[in-house]
N, C-alpha and C positions, 0 to 999 in steps of 0.2 A: 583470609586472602589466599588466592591458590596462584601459583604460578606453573606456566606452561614454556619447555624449552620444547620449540615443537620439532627440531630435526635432529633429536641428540634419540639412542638406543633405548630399546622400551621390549620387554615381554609380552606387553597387551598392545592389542589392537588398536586402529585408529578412525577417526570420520572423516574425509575427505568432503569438503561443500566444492561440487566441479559445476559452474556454469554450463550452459549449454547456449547453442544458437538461438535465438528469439525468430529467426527467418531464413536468413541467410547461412547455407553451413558453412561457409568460407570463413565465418568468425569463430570457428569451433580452433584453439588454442592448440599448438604443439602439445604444452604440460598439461593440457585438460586429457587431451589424446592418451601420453603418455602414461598419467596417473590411472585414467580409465582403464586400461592396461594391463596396469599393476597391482590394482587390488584386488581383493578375495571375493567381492562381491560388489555388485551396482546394485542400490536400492533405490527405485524410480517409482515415480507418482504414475506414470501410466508405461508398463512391460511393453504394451504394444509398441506406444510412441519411441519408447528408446531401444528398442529392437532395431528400428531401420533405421537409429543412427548408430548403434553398435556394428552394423552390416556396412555401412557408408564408410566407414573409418577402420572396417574388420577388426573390431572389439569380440573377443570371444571371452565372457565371463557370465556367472551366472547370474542372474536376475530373481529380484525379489520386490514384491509391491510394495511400494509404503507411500498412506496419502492421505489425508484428511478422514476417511470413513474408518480405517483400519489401523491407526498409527501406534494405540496405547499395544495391542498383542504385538502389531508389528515391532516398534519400536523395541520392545521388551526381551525381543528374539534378536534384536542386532546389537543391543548391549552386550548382551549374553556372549555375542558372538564376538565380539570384539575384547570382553574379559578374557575370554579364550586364545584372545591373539590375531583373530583375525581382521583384516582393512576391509572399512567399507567407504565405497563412493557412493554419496547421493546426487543425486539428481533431480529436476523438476524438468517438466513439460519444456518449457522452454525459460531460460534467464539463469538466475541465480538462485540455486536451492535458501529456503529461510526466510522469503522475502515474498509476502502474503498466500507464502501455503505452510502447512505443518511440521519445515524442515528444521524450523524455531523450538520445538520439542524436542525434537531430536538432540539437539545441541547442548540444552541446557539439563539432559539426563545425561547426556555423555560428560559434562563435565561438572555435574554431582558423582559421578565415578571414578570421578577425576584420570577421564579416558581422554587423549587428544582430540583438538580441532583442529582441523587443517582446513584453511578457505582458500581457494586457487580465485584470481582476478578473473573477470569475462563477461560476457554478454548478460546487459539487462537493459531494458526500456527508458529507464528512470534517465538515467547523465545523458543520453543521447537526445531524448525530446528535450531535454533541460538548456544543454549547450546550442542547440539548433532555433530556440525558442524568439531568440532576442529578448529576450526579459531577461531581469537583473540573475547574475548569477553567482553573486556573492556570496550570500546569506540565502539558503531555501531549507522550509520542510516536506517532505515529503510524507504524506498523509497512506495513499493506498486508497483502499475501496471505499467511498462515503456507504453507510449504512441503506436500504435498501427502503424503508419504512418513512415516510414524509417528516413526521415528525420528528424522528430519531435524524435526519439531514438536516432538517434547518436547525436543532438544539447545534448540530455540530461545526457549521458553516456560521452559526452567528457566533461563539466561538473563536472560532479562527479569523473572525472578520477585521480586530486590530490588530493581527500580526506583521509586523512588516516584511515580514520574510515571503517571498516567490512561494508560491506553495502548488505542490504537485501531487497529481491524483491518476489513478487508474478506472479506467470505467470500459466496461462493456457493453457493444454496442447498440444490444436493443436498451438500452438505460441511459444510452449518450443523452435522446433529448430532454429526460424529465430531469439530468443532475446538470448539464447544461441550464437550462429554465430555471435550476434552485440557484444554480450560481449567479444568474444575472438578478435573480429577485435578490441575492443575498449583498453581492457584490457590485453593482449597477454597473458603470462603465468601463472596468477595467480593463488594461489589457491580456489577452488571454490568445495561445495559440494549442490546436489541437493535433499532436502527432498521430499517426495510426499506419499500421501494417509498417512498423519500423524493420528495415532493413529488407523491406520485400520489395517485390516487381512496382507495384503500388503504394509503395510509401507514399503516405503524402503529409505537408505543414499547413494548414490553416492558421495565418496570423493576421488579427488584430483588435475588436476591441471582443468583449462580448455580448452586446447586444447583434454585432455583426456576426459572430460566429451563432448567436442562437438563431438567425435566418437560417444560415447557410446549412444544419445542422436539420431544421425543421424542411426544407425542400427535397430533403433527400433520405431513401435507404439507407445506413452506416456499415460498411461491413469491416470484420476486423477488430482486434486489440487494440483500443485507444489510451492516451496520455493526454492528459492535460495538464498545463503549463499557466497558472494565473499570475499575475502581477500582484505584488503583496501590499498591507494598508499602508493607509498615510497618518493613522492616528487620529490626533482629536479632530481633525476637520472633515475624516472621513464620520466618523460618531454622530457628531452634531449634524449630518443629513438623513441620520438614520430614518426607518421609518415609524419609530416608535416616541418621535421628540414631541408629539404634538400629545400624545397621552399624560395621562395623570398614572403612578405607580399605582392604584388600582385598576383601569381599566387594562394595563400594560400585561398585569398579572390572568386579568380575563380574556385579554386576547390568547395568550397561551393555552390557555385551560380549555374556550370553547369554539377557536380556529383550529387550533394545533392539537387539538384533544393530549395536552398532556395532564396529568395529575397533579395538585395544586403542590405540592413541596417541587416537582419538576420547573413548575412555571414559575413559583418565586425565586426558584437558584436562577435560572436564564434570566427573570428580569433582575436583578441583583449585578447578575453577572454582564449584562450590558449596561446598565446605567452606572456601573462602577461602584455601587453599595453596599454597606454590610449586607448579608443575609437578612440578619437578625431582625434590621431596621425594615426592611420588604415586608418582612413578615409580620412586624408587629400595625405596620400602617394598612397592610389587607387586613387581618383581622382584626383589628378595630371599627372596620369599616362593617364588617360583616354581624358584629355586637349591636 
């Protein structure tokens, strides 16, 4: 176990996580300012992009790329640099650094060196679609990007399909209509509302169910960063409408295999895993069948 006093005197350097604006610069934070500031370096996913908001805010520091394609060399030069003592801010394009880009490495090298983390509060997507949604906001998880590949979505979405928790996703917008289309095939009527361009000129909320939002969705262009906000299970009475109750645990297993083209140990964990069954027992009632 390591512990961190994060505002107590240090020789070495530190990583500052500094949110940025998602649209709006007016949400850009005093201490986001201030930090940006103060440290020795900003390590940003794209130079260009936080150049004009270094110039916006007259930020004079230097700049260094670090982002998904580059991050093992990159990363390995801001440790370095930070053993040495010096502070670095990161940043992402827009939100909270660590939070579905590569800012997540960073961190957890920084503290196997047991170098400080400093995360400053500020603009991201996620609380904002969330509280604005009308859907429950008690209990949610927030998922991120569903997978990109058909069948690696639906293993994932049937999955999540008895959670009761709100569950939130990020999608981009020429992929809104086909992760839309998985969700209503996954999730049939629930309620679901869609944020996008948060905090911009064009913000807008689409709420209510989703078979209504996959109309609304399929009639139009999308343009913009979008959030999605769905309403979470109901449990066993959601189950028992599933679309798979009218199959035999073989043919359940074949649907996976030669709809969903997954690989037969793939499609006996999923049907296992929706019908609430050992593995073990899936597997031994498909091959049986197959002798």
């Amino acid at each position: 176990m390591k512990e961190q006093v994060s505002f107590q005197g240090t020789e070495q350097g530190e990583l500052f996580l500094i949110p940025t604006p998602i649209g709006n610069l007016e949400d850009m934070s005093f201490r986001s300012i201030k930090v940006l500031k103060e440290v020795d370096v900003i390590a940003a996913e794209d130079t260009r992009h936080t150049m004009k908001l270094c110039h916006y805010f007259d930020i004079q520091k230097p700049l260094v790329s670090y982002h998904e394609h580059n991050k093992k060399i990159s990363g390995e030069k801001l440790i370095h640099a930070m053993l040495e003592g010096k502070s670095i801010g990161l940043v992402t394009d827009a939100g909270t650094p660590g939070i579905s880009d590569p800012g997540a490495d960073l961190v957890e090298a920084c503290i196997q060196q047991d170098l400080k983390v400093i995360s400053l509060p500020g603009a991201n997507a996620i609380l904002p679609a969330l509280v604005a949604s009308g859907i429950n906001t008690d209990h949610f998880l927030f998922y991120g990007f569903l997978p990109r590949q058909k069948k690696d979505r639906t293993q994932v979405l049937q999955e999540l399909l008895p959670f009761p928790y709100t569950l939130v996703f990020y999608e981009a917008p020429h992929r809104l209509k086909q992760t839309v289309q998985a969700l209503k095939d996954i999730f049939g009527h629930r309620k679901a509302t869609l944020a996008r361009e948060l905090t911009k000129r064009y913000e807008t909320f689409m709420r209510g169910s989703l078979d209504e939002l996959l109309t609304w969705v399929n009639e139009r262009e999308i343009k913009g960063e979008c959030c999605l906000v769905i309403e979470g299970g109901t449990g066993y009475e959601e189950r028992e409408e599933s679309w798979w109750v009218s199959l035999s645990v073989i043919e359940h297993v074949n649907h996976y295999i030669r709809v969903e083209q997954m690989d037969k140990k793939q499609a006996i964990r999923q049907t296992a895993m929706d019908r609430e069954l050992p593995k073990r027992e899936v597997y031994n009632v498909f091959h049986e069948a197959e002798m």
